[in-house]
BABA-21560 format. One record per residue: x, y, z of N, C-alpha, C in turn. Coordinates in steps of 0.001 Angstrom, whole numbers, plus 500000, padded with zeros to 6 digits. Example, Ala and Ser with C-alpha at 12.3 -4.5 7.8 and 13.67 -1.06 7.14 Angstrom:
% residues 2
513190494310507800512300495500507800513200496700507800;512850497750507080513670498940507140512900500030507870;
This chain:
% residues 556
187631736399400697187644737738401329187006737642402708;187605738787403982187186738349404949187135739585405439;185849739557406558185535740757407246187444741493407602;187874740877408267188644741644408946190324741828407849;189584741810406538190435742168405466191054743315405757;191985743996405159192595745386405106191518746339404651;191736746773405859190306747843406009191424749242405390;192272749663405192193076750339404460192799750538402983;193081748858402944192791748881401075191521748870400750;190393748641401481189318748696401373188172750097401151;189315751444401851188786752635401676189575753546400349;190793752751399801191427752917398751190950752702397351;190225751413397670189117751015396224188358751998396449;187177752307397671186032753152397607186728754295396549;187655754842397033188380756682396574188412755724395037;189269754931394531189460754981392973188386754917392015;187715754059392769185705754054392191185725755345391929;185586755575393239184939757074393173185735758348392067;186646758463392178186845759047390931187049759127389925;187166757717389678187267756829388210185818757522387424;184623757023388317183452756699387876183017758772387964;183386759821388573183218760891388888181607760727390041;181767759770390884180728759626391950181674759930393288;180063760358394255180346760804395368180967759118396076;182065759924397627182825758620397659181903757851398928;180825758390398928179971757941400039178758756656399469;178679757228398160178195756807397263178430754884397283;179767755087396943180340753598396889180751752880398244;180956754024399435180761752352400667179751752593401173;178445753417400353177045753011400439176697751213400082;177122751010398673177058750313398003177878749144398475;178950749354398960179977748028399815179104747636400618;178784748691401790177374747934402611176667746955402182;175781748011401105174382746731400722175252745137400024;176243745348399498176897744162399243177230743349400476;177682743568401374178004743158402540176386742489403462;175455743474403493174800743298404054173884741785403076;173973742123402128173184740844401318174317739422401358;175578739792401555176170738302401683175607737916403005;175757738854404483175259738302405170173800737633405761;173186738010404851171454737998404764171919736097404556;172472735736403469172455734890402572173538733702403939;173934734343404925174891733154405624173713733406407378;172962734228407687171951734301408728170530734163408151;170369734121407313168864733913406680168368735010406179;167784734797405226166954735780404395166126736682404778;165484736163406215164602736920406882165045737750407646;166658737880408362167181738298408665167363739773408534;166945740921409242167368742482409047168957742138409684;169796742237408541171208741999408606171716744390408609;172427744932409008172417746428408826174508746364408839;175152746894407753176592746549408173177031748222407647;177877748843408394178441749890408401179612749560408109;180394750799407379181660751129406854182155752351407407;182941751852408367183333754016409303184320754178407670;184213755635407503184487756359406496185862756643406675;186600756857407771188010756723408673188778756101408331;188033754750408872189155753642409420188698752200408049;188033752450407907187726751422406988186856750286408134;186964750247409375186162748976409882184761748551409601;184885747671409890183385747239409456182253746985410275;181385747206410539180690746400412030179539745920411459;179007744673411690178006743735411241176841743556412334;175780744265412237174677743895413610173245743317412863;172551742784413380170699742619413132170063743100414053;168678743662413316167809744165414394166285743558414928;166592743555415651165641742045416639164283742821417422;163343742789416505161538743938416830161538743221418467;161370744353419097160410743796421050159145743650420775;158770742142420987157603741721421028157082741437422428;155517740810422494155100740562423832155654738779423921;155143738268422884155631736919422506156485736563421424;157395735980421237158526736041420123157643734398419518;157632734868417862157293733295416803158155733556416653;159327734072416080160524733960415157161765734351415804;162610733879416361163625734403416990164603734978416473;164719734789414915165571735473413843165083736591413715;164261737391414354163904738568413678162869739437414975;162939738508415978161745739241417469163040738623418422;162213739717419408162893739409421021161831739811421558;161801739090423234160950739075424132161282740780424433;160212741002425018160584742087426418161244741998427424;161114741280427634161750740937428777163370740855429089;163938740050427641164893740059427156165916741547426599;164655742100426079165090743112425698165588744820426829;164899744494427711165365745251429109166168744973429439;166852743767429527168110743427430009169244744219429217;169387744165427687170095745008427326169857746372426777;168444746852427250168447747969427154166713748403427735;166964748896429344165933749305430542164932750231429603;164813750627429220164002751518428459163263751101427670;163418749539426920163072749372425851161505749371426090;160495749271424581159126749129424632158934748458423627;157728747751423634157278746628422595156966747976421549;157685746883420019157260747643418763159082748120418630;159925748648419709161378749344419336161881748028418309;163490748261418420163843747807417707165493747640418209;166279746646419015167520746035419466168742745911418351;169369746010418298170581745587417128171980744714418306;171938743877417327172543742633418269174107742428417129;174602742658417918176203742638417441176289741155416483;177113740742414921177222739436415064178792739693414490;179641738773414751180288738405414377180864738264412791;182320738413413105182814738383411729182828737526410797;182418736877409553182676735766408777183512735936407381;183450734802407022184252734663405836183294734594404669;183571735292403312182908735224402448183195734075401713;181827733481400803182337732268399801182719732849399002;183172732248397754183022732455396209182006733286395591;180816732254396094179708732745395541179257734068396110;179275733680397650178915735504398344179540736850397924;180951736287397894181742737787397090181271737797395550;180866736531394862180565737367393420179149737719393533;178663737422394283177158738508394832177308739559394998;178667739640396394178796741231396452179058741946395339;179753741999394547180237742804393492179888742835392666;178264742256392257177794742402391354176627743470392026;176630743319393493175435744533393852176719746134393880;177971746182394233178619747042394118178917747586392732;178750746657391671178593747251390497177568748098389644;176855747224390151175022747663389699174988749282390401;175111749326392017174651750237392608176040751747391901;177032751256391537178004752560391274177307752757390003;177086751651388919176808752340387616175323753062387801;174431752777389174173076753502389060173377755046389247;174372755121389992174884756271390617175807757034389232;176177756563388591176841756752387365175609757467386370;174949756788386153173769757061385492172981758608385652;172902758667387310172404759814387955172846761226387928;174371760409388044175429762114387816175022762682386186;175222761698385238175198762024383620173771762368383492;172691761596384097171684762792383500171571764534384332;172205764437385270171510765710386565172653766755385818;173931766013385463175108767186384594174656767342383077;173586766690382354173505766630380916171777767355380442;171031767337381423169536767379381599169245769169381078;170486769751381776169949771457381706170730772112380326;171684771017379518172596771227378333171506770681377371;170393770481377595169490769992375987169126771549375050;169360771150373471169752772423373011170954772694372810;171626772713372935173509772896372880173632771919371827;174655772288371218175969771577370012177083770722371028;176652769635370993177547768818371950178691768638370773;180126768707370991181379768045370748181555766935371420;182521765881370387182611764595371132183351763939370391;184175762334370464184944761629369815184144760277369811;184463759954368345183754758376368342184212757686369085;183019756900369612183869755582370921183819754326369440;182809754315369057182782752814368210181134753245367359;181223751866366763179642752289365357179202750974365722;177274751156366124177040749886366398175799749866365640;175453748936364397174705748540363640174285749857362989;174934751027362397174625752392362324174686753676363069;174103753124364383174196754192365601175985754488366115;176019755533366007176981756108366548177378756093368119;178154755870368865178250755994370191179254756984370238;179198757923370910179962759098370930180489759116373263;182152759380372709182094759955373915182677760986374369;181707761868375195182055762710375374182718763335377079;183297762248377320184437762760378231183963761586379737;183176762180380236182653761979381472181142761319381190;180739760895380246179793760483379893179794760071377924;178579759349377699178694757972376489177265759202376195;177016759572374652175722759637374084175697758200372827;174763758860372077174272757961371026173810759169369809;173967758593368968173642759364367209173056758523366740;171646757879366487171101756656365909171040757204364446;170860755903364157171460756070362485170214757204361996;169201756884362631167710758276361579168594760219362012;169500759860363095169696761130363220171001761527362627;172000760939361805172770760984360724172647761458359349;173029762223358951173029762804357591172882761599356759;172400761560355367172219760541354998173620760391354222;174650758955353875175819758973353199176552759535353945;176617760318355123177785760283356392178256759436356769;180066758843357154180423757630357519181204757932358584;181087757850359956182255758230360940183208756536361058;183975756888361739184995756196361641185077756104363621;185460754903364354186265755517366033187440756119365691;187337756930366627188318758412366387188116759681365913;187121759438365153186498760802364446185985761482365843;186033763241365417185573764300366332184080764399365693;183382764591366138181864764940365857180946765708366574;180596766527365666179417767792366742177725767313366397;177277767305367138175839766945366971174653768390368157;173339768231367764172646768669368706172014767389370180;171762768439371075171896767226371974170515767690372363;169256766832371838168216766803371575167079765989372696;167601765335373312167283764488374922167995763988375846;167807764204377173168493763124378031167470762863378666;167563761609378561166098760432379746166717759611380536;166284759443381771166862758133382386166376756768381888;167461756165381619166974754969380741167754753661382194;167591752258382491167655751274383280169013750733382771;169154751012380945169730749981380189170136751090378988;171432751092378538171552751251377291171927753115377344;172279753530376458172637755478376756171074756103376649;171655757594377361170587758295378021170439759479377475;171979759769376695171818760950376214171519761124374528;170403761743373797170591761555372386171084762722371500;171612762330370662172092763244369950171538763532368271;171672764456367610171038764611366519171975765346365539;172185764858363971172551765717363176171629765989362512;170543765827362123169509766240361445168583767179362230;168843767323363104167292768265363971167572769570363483;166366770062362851165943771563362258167326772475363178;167224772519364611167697773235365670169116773062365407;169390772104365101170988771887364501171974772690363666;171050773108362785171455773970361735171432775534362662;170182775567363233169748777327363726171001777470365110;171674776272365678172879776478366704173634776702365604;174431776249364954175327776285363920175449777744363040;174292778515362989174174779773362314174804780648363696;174226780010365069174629780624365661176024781168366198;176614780042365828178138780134366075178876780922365608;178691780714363891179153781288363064178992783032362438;177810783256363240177079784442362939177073785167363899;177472786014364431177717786988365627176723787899365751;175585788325364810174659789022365098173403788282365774;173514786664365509172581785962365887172722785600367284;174337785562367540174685785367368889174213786275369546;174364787824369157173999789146370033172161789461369713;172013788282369328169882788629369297169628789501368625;170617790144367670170318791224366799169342790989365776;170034789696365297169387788995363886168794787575364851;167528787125364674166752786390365073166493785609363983;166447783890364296166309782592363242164419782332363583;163675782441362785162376782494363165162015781059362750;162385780316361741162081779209361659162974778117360745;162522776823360707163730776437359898163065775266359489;163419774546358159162777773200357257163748772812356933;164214771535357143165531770668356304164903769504355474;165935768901354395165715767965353735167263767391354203;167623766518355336168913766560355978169837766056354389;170724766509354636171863766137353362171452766821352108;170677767592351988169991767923350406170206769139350589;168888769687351092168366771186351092168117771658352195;167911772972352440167480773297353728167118775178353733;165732775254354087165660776946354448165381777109355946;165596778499355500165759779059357260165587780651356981;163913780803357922164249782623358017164290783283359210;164865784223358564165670785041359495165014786643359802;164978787346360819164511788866360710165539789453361458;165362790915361246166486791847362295166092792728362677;166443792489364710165697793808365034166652795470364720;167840795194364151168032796702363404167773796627361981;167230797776361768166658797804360725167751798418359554;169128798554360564170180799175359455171017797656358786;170707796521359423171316795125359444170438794602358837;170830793985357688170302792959356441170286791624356927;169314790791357489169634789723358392169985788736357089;169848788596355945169877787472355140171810787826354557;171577789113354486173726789340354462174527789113354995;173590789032356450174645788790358015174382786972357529;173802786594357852174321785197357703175264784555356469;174915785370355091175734784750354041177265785157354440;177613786089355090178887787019355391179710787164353812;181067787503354229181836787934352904182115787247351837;181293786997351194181761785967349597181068784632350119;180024784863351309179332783611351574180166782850352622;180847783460353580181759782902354464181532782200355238;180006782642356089179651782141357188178911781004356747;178053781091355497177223780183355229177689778699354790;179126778881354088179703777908353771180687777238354751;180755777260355996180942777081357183180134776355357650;178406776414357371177378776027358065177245774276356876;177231774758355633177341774254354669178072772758354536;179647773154354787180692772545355033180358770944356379;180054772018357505179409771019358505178795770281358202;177602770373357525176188769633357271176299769113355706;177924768574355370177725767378354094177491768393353131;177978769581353018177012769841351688175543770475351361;174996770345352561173443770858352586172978772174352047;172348772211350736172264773654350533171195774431351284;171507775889351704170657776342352381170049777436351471;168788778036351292168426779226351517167935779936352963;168617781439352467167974782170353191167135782623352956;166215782906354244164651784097353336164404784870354581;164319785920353985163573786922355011162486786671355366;162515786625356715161060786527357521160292787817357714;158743787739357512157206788987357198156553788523357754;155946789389358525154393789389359117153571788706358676;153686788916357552153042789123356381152387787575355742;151538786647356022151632785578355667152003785465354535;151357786017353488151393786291352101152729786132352044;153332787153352419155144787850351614155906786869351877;155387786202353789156690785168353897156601783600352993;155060783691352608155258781990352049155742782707350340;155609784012350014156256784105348583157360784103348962;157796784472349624159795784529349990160007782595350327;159235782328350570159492780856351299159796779860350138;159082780496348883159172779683347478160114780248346449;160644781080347278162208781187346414163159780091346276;163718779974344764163953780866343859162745781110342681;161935780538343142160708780438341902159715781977342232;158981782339341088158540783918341054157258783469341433;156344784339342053154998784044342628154070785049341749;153135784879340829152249785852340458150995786286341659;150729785283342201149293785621342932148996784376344256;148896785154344892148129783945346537147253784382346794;146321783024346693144820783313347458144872782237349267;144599783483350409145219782711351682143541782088351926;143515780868352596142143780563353025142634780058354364;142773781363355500142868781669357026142243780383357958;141013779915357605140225778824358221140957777563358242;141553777220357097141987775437357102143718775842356779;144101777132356666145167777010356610145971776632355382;145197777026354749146041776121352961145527778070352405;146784777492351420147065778661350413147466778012349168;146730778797347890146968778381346568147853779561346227;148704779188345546150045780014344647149649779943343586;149797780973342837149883780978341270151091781743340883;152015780562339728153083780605339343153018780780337514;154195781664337346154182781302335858153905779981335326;153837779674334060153337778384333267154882777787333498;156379778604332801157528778107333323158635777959334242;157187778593335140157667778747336702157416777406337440;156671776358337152156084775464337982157073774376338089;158365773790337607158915772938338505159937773444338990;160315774682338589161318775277339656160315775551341012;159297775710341211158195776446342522158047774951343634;157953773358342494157620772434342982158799771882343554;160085771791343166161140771800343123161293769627342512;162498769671342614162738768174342094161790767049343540;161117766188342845160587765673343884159828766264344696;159620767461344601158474768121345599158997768737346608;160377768930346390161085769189347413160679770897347879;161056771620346702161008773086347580159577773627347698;158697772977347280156783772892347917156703772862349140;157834771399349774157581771225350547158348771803351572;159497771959351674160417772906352623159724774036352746;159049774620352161158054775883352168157104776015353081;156309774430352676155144774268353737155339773970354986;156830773659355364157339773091356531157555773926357421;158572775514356525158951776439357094157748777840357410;156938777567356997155742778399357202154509778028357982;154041776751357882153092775747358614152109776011357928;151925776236356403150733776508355687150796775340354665;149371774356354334149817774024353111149689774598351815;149935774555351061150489774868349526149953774171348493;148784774694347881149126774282346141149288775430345490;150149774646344360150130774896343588149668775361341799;149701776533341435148910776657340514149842777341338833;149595777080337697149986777823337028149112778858336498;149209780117335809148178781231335285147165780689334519;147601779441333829146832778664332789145582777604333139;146472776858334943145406776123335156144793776840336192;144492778373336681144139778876337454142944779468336813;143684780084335263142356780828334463141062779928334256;141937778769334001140781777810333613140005777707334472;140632777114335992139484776905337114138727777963337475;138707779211337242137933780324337361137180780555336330;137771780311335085136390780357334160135314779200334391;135853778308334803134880776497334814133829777778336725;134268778346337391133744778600338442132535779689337595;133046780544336365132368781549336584131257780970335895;131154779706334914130547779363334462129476778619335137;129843777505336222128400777235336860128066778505337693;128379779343338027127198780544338697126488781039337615;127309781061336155126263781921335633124759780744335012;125449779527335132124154778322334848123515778656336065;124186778471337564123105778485338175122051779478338308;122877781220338380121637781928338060120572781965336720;121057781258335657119780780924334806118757780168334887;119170778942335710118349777973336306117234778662337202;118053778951338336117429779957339677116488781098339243;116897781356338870116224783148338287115509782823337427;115481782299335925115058781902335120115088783285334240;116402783379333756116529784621332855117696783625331766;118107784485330742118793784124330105120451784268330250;121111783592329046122806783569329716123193784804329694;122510785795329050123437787459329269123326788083330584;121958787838330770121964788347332203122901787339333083;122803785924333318123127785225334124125141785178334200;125375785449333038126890785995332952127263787473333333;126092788550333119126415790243333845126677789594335324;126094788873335995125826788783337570126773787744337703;127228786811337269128595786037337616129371787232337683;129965787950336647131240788636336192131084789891337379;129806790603337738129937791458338912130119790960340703;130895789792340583130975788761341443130123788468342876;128702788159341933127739787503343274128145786265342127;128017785075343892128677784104344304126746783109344432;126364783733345028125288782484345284123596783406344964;122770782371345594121181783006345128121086784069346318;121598783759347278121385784457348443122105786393348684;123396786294347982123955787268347673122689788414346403;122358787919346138121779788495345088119934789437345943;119774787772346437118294788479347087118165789709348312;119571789286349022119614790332350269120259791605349867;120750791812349006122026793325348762120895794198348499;121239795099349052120673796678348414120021796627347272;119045797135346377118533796883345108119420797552344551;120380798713344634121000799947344064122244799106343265;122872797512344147123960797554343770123620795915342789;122162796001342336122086794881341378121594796048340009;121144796979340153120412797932339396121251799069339015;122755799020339655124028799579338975124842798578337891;124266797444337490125076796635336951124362797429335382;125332797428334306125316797634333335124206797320332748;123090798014332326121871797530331506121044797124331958;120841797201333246119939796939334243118992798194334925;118230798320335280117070799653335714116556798512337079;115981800098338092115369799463339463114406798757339095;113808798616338247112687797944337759112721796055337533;114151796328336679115034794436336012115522794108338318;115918795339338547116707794853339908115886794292340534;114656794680340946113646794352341924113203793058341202;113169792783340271112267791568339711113514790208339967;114292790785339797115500789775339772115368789345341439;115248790134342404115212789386343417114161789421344112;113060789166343460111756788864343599112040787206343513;112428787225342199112808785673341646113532784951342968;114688785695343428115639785130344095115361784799345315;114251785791345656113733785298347401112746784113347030;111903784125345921111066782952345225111900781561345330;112795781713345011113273780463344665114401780143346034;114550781041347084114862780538347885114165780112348570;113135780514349134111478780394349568110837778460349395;111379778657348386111389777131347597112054775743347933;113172776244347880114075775624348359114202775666349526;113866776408350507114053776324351933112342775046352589;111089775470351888110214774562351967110760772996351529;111343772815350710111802771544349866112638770705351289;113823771320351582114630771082352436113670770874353726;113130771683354214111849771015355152111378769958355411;110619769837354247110249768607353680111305767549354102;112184767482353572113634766642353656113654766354354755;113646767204355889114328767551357226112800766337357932;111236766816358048110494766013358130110359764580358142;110716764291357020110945763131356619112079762217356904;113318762441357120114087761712357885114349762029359460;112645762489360424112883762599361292113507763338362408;113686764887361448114894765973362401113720766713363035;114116766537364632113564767340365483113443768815365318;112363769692365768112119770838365369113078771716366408;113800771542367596114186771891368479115478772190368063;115993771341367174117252771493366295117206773062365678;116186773170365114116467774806364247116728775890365690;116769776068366754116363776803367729117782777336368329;119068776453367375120519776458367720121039777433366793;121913778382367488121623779874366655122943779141365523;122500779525364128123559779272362913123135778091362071;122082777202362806122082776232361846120527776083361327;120875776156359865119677776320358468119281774634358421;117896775399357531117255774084357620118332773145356460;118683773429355190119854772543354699120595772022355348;121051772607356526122131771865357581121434771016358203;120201771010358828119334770034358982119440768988358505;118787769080357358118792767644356113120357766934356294;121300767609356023122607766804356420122843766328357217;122649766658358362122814766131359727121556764807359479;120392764968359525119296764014359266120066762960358654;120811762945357454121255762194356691121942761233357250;122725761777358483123933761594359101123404760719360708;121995760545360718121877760250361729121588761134363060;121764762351362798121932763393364087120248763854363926;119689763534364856118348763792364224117581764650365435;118175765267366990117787765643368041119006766154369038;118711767433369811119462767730370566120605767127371002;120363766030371773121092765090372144122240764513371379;121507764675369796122856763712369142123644764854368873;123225765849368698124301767103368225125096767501369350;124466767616370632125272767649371425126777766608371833;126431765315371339127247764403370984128402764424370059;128323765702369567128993765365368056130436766427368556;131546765764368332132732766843368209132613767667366891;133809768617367008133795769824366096134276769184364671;135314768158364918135845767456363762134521766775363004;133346765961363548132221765424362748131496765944362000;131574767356362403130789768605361579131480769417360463;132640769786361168133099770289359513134699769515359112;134787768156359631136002767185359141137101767441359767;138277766985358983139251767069359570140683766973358015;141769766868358665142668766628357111143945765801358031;143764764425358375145386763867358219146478764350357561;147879764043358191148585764245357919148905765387356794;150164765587356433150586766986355677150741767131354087;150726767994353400151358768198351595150734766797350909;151392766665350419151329765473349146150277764148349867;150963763417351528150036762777352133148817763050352482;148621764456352563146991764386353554146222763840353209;145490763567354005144089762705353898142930763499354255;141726764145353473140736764787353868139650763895354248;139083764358355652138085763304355803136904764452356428;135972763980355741134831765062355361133812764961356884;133256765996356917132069766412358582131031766395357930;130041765723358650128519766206358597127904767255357378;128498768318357501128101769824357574129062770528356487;130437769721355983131166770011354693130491770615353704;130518771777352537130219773060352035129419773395352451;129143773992353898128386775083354610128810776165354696;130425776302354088131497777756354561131285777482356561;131384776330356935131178776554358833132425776662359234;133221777316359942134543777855360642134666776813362043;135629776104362516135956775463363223135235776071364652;135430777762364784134932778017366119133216778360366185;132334778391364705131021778660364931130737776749365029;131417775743364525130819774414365156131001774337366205;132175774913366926132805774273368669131450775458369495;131031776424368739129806777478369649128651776250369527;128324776052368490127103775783368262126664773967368720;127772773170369261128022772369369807128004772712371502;128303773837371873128475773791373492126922774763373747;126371775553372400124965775748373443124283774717373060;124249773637372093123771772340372573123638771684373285;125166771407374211124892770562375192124566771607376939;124322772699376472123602773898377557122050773106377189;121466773423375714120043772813376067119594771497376534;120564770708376204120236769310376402120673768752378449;121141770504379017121363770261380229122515769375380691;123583768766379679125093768833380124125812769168380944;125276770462380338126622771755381084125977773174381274;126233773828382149125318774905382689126219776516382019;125274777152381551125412778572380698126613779159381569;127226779641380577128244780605381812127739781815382032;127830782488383193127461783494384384128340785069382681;127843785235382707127691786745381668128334788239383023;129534788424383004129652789561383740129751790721383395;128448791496383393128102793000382710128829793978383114;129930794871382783130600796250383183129575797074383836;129681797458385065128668798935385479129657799876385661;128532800784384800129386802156385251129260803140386737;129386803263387513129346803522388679128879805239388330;127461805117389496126806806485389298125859806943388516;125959805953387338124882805887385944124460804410386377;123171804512386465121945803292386573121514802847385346;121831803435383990121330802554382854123117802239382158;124032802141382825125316802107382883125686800562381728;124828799586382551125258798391382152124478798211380520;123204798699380422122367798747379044123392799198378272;124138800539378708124866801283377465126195800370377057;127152799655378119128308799257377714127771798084376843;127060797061377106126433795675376629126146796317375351;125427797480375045124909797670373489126216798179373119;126942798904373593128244799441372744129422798452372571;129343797226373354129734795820373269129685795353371557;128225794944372068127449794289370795127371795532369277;127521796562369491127819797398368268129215797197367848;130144797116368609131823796951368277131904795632367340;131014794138368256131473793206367581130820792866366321;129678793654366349129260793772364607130012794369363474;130897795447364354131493796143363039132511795462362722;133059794666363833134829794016363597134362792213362682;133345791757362915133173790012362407132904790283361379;133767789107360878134256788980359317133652787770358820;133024787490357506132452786725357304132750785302357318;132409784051357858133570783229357842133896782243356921;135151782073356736135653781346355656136322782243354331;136176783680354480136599784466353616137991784548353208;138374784533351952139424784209351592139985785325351674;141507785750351458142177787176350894143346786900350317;142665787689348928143791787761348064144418788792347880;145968788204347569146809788863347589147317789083345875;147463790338344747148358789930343960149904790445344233;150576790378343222151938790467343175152247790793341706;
């Protein structure tokens, strides 16, 4: 091949590239250049600023180097004098830059398969660029497409003007495409990748199913009926709830449609996948009982803090609730973000009698009364020694068979023996060294002391050290896997946000980090303005804080 080739046919390839590949046609005798310009690098030297243009017209070519104005030239491949350089151009100044015409040559073998391997490289980079900048703002969408071929599982799909991928984890499980097959997937990423496809595709993504309702379901299309969340077991099972903002529209009817029309449409697509629907509630409670349909729910106790909820199910309710394999437990916990145990009436009664029974040992121990009394005061549900010593005398001395007289003595006992136990724990706290500066951190008892002591945390400093997870734990992973891994400070009833408080005015005393600036409301015109809002502040947030860790139960 030779410079002064058919510069005709030469702007004829650029155009077929170019729309073969759907690239700009500037694009590719961009790319002829740098091919051009690197054969000639490779026949004037490497060091050579070789610069070769392609008029867009005519197809010609023109080949120049550019030669820096120096005061003294070392390299003549790449400097010119000044001196030199005035001659062909009066103006010039040391530092410009000359371009010196060269001559036409002939390419080798080797130079042209240089070129065209940089003209290849540079169209498919450009190739690359168009498919993500046209594919980047379509993530989310139900891509259609035809098999190109199946490579070790992964699917290669193409879809017209561009190649995705279906890797085998994002395949239904026991799905077999064939090249030629039509296939709809979700189109779940596009990345620029150097090597290999850019765009991914998914038949399993949750979102897969909630486009697919969409299609098929015209109220979901018109935002009437809203998909609030969704859990698959891909190829098996699958729920999904739904709410509606008219309240005359049954969102769980609109999706099944006439004799189940729409759903078995959705169905059909996805292998078989059975779905429930469930109505989506406010309601944590209602939606994780709707979430464990088809199984009946007697009772949920929610515990708001860690996020887990116990169910109680009939006795021959419990492997329809668990489902085969754990399956509809877990689609539940998926579609709600709560975890779940499970309970039957039988092993629930039990664990509540085994509960009511050590309170009523412990108040016999504590108190030092006998089991009738120590069972009246389980069954009127005080929980600890402390419940008992602080309440009103009226509402221990309303318990059946009791007079102000039994009430007052009873928590005579109870402040006694906390009294006791709080010296004991002292002691404890002393002895493995816990700084006194420690109690001075608003929330934490001398028992919490001793634990921490135990733990090594024995002074400002180390508590200030400590994240929120060291104090009251943490729980790996989800359902059946989790892993509980226990804090410092585990059965204190401590709430994730009184450790993250009681951790940051720590590292305020230990001089860390400086108090934040408190900005008081004034009332303009009234001078005791700011006293009144600050106390009517602090009166509001007494009446609204809830004790923490408090459970709420729900029956049914």
């Amino acid at each position: 091949m030779a410079i002064s080739a058919n510069r005709l046919e030469l702007l004829q390839i650029a155009d077929a590239v170019a729309r073969e590949k759907v690239i700009d046609r500037q694009i590719v005798l961009a790319a002829m250049e740098d091919a051009i310009q690197k054969a000639a690098r490779a026949r004037y030297g490497s060091e050579t600023e070789v610069r070769a243009e392609i008029n867009p017209r005519t197809g010609e070519i023109a080949l120049s180097r550019l030669l820096q104005v120096v005061e003294e030239v070392d390299n003549p491949a790449i400097e010119i004098s000044l001196e030199d350089a005035r001659h062909r151009n009066p103006g010039a100044l040391v530092g410009d830059f000359i371009a010196e015409t060269l001559p036409p040559f002939d390419f080798g073998r080797i130079s042209a398969q240089s070129a065209k391997q940089v003209i290849v490289q540079k169209v498919r980079d450009a190739e690359r660029d168009r498919q993500y900048e046209e594919f980047k703002d379509r993530v989310g969408e139900i891509i259609n497409g035809q098999v190109k071929r199946v490579e070790y599982g992964n699917v290669i799909v193409d879809l017209g003007r561009a190649e995705a991928i279906v890797r085998r984890d994002d395949l239904i499980p026991r799905e077999t495409f064939r090249p030629g097959d039509r296939i709809r997937a979700y189109l779940y990423d596009v990345r620029r990748e150097t090597r290999g496809p850019q765009i991914f595709l998914s038949r399993t993504h949750p979102q897969f199913m909630a486009k697919l309702f969409g299609q098929e379901v015209p109220e979901i299309y018109d935002n009437v009926v809203t998909i609030k969340a969704v859990a698959r077991d891909p190829g098996s099972r699958a729920k999904i709830a739904v709410i509606s903002r008219d309240s005359s529209i049954d969102p769980v009817g609109a999706c099944v449609g006439m004799r189940g029309s729409r759903v078995q449409a959705v169905v059909g697509e996805l292998q078989g996948e059975k779905i429930d629907i469930i109505p989506w509630s406010e309601d944590e409670a209602t939606f994780i009982v709707n979430a464990l349909q088809p199984a009946e729910v007697v009772k949920v106790v929610l515990d708001e803090d860690s996020e887990r909820i116990e169910v109680v199910v009939p006795d021959e309710q419990l492997s329809l609730a668990i489902g085969r394999r754990g399956q509809n437990v877990r689609l539940a916990s998926q579609l709600t973000g709560w975890d779940i145990d499970i309970l039957t009436e039988a092993e629930e009664s039990e664990r509540r009698q085994k509960e009511f029974n050590e309170r009523s040992e412990l108040f016999m121990e504590a108190l030092d009364v006998d089991e009738v009394v120590g069972q009246l005061l389980a069954s009127e549900g005080f929980r600890s020694i402390e419940e008992i010593a602080y309440v009103e005398v009226d509402e221990v001395a309303n318990i059946e068979g009791f007079d102000e007289e039994t009430a007052q003595e009873i928590q005579t006992r109870a402040r006694e023996y906390l009294e006791r136990i709080e010296e004991e724990n002292d002691a404890k706290r002393r002895e493995l060294g816990v700084a006194d500066e420690l109690r001075e951190i608003d929330g934490i008892t001398t028992a919490m002391l001793v634990a921490l002591g135990g733990n090594d945390v024995k002074n400002i400093e180390d508590f200030a050290g400590c994240a929120t997870d060291d104090l009251v734990g943490y729980t790996e992973g989800r359902g059946a896997e989790a892993v509980r891994h226990a804090g410092f400070l585990d059965g204190f009833d401590l709430s994730r946000a009184d450790a993250e408080g009681m951790i940051m005015e720590a590292r305020i005393r230990a001089g860390w980090i400086d108090a934040p600036t408190e900005e008081v409301e004034t009332v303009e015109g009234d001078e005791g303005g700011a006293e009144e809002v600050t106390e009517a502040a602090a009166t509001a947030a007494d009446d609204t804080v809830l004790p923490a860790g408090e459970n709420v139960e729900t029956d049914r």
